[in-house]
N, C-alpha and C positions, 0 to 999 in steps of 0.2 A: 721494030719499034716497040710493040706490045710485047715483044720477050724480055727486052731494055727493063720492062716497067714492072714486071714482075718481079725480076731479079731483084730489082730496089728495092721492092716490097719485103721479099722474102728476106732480106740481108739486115734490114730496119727490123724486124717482129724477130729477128735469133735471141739478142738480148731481152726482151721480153720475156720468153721464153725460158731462157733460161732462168729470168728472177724468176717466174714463177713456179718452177721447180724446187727451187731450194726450201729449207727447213723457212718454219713458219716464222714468225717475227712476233719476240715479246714488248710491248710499248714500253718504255721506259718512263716512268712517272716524272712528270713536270707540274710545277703549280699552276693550278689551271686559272685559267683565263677569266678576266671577269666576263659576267655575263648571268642569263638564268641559268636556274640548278633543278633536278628532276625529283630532288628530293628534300623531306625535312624529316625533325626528328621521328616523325609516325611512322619512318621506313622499317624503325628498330621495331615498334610494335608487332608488327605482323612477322618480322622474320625471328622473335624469337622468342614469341610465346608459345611456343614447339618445346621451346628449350627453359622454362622455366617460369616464374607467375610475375606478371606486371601489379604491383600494388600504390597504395597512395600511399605518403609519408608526408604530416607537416612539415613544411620548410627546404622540401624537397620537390613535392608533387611527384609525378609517374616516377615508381623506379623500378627495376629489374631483379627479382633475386633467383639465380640457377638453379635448376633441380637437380635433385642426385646425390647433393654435396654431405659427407661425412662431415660429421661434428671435429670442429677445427679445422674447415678447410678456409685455404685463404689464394688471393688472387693474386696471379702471376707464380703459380706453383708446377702446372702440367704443360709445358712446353721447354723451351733452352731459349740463349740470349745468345744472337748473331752481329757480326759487326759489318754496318751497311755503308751508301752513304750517307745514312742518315743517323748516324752514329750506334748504339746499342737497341738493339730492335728485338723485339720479343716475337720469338713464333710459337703461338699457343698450339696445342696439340686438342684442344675442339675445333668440332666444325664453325662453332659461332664464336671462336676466339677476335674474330676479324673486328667486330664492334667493340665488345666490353672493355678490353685491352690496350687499343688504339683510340678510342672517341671517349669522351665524359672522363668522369670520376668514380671511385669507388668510397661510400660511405658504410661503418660499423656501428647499428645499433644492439639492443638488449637481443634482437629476431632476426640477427646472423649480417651477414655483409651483403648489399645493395647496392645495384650501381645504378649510376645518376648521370641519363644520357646527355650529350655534348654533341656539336656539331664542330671540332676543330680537332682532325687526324694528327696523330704523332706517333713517332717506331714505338714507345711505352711512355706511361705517365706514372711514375714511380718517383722515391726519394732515395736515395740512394746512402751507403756507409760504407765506408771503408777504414780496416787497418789492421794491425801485424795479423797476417794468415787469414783473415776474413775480409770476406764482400757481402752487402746485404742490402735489400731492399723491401720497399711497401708501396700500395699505390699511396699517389697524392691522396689528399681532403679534398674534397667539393671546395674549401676557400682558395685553392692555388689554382687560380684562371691564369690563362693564356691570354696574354692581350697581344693582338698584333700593332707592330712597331714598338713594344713595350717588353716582350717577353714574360716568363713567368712570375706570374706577381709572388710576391713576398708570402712568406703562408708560419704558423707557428708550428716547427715539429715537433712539439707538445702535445699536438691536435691527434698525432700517430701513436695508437697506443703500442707498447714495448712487446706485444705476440703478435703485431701486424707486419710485424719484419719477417723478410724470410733468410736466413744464412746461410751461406756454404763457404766451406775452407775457400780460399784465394784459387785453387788450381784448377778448381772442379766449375770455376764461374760460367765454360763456352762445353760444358759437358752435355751432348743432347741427350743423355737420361738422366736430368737434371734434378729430376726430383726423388731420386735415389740417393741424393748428398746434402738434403737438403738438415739442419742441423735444431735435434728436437726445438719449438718454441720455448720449454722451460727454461732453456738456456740465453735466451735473447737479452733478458736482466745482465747476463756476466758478463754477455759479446758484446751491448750497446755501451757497456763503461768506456770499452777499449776502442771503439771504433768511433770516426768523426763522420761528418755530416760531405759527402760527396755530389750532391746534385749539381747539374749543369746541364740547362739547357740553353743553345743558341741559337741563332737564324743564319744558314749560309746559303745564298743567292736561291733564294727564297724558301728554302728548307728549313726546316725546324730539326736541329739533332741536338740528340741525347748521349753528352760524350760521358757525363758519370764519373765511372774509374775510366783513367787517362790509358786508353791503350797501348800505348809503347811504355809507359809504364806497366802495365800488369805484363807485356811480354819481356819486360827485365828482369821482371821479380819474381816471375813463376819458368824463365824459360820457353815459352810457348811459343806458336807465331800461329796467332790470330787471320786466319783467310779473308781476305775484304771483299764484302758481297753490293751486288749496287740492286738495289728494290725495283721493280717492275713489277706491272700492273695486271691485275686477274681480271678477267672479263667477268666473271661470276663470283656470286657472293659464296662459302664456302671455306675449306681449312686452307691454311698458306700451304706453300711449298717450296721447297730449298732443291734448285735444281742447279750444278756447278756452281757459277759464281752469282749466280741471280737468286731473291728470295720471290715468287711470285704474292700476293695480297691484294687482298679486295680492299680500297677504301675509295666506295662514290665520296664525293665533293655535297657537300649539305648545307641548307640555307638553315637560318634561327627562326624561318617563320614558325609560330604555331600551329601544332597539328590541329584539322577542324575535327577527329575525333579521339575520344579515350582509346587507350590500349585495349583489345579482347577480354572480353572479359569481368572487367572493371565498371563497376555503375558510379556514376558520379563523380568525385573528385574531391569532397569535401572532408571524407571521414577516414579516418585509417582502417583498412582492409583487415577483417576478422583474422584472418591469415597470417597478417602482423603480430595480432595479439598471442596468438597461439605461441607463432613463435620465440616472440617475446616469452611466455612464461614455461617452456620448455627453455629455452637458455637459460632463464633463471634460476629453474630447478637443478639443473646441470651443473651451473654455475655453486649453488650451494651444496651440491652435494661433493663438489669438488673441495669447496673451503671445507667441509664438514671433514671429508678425507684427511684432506691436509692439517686439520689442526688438530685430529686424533693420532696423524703419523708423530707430529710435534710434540705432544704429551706424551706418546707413551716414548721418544727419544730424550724429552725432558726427565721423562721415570728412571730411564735404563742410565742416565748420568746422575742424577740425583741418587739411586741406588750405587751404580758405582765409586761416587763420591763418600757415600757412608761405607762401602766397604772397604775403601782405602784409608779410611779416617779408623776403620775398626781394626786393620793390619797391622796401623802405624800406630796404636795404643797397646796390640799384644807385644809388640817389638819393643817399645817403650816398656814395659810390665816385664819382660824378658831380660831385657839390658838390665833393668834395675834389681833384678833379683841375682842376674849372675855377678854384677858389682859387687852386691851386699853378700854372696857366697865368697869371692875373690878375699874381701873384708874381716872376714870370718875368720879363715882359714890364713891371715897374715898377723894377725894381733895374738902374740902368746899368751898361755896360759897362767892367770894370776898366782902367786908364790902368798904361799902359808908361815904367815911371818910369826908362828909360832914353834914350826916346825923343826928350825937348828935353834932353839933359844936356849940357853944354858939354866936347869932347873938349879934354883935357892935352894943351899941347905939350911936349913933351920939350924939356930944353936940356945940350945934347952941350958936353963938356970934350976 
């Protein structure tokens, strides 16, 4: 009887057993449950003033602005764009891509680009363009909220200034070394004529996707076939990762309560951060020394036409001066020689008385 009972045992725990041998199991992201949340936006403070300075901004309050960044950098530049189910999904290639990228907004003042922390996850919050041989994008404005049952509210892309785009040819768009193509900012003025406004975000059974440019269109029109990835969930906060067909990503679920303290750092809350100012009047000077460049490149190209103008004006009066003298030589030399109409004239003889 007791050999009976073991057998049973031992034949009940094999499949046990055996699940728990196999490869581990990544959770698949579902929208989570109502319920409480472990965090608010003060999670962002601590994890990423590592990685750059929390300041105040009227009309913003707490924002973020990244260390490191070369003059003209702009966001959603150092990673590639994956297609999920969550439609067009950005894997940033920093560690702390997981927040700035996914949560909030990004705002540009005179002291460089800020981001403006959010508690409502999405694959990217960008504006999107598209058209002949280009794709381009910028983050949203702080005024394009997400409302849930509403989606994304109405926003003026007016609000996006025209170097906040980032371009690249049409083919190059799912390239992961993406910012190798990506197409000088100078040029944004020429590519924003020709390209139209493509954003598109929906809600599908409880997902928020960013379809953008229409995928099976861009695999018509460039040839390609687009790998379809489904997003799973990173236990730890840190860089994503693209493993087969899975994209792994950290995004905890966040309440809107207010945090009860400032970001590191930061005293107060009421005055914009010296830091600010600085940077402010370094972009300025930048700024003008760039206009200064530029409108001395304009004058002296104004010069080199205006010179070239007078010396075709000065060609085209020797040639004129030229033509009219070999005219007047041609003229010369066709008109015969006057006749001496005294020369055959029959002399009078005189007749003497």
């Amino acid at each position: 009887m007791m050999r009976s009972i073991r057998n049973i045992v031992l034949i009940a725990a094999v499949p046990i057993l055996i699940a728990s041998c196999g490869p581990p199991r990544t959770a698949v992201y579902y929208p989570a449950s109502p319920g409480p949340t472990a965090y608010d936006v003060g999670y962002f403070y601590n994890y990423l003033s590592p990685y750059g300075n929390w300041v105040f901004l009227p009309g913003y309050g707490y924002v973020w602005q990244p260390g490191g960044m070369g003059y003209g950098w702009r966001p959603y530049t150092n990673g590639h764009w994956v297609w999920t189910n969550y439609g067009w999904t950005w894997v940033s290639g920093y560690n702390w891509g997981w927040a700035p990228f996914h949560y909030g907004r990004w705002a540009y003042t005179g002291g460089g680009w800020y981001w403006v922390p959010g508690t409502t996850w999405g694959p990217a919050w960008v504006s999107w363009r598209s058209g002949p041989g280009y794709v381009g994008w910028a983050p949203l404005p702080p005024s394009a909220a997400w409302r849930p049952g509403v989606g994304l509210g109405r926003f003026d892309e007016r609000e996006i200034n025209e170097r906040s785009y980032v371009f690249v040819q049409q083919r190059n768009l799912t390239a992961v070394n993406l910012n190798q193509h990506i197409e000088p900012d100078t040029r944004n003025q020429t590519i924003l004529r020709g390209t139209q406004s493509a954003t598109s975000y929906t809600t599908e059974g409880g997902r928020i996707v960013n379809r953008g440019i229409p995928v099976e269109r861009f695999e018509k029109e460039t040839g390609q076939v687009v790998p379809r990835h489904t997003l799973a969930d990173s236990g730890s906060a840190g860089g994503s990762r693209v493993s087969g067909s899975q994209v792994e990503m950290y995004r905890p679920k966040l309440s809107d309560a207010t945090p009860k303290n400032p970001p590191p750092g930061v005293q107060g809350g009421t005055r914009t951060d010296s830091s600010v100012e600085s940077n402010r009047k370094l972009e300025k000077q930048k700024r003008n020394t760039q206009t200064t460049q530029n409108n001395q490149q304009v004058n002296q190209q104004n010069q080199s036409k205006q010179q070239r103008k007078a010396d075709r004006q000065a060609a085209d009066e020797a040639r004129r001066q030229q033509k009219l003298e070999r005219k007047q030589q041609r003229q010369n030399q066709s008109i015969p020689p006057k006749k001496d109409k005294n020369k055959n004239k029959n002399p009078t003889s005189e007749i003497g008385g």
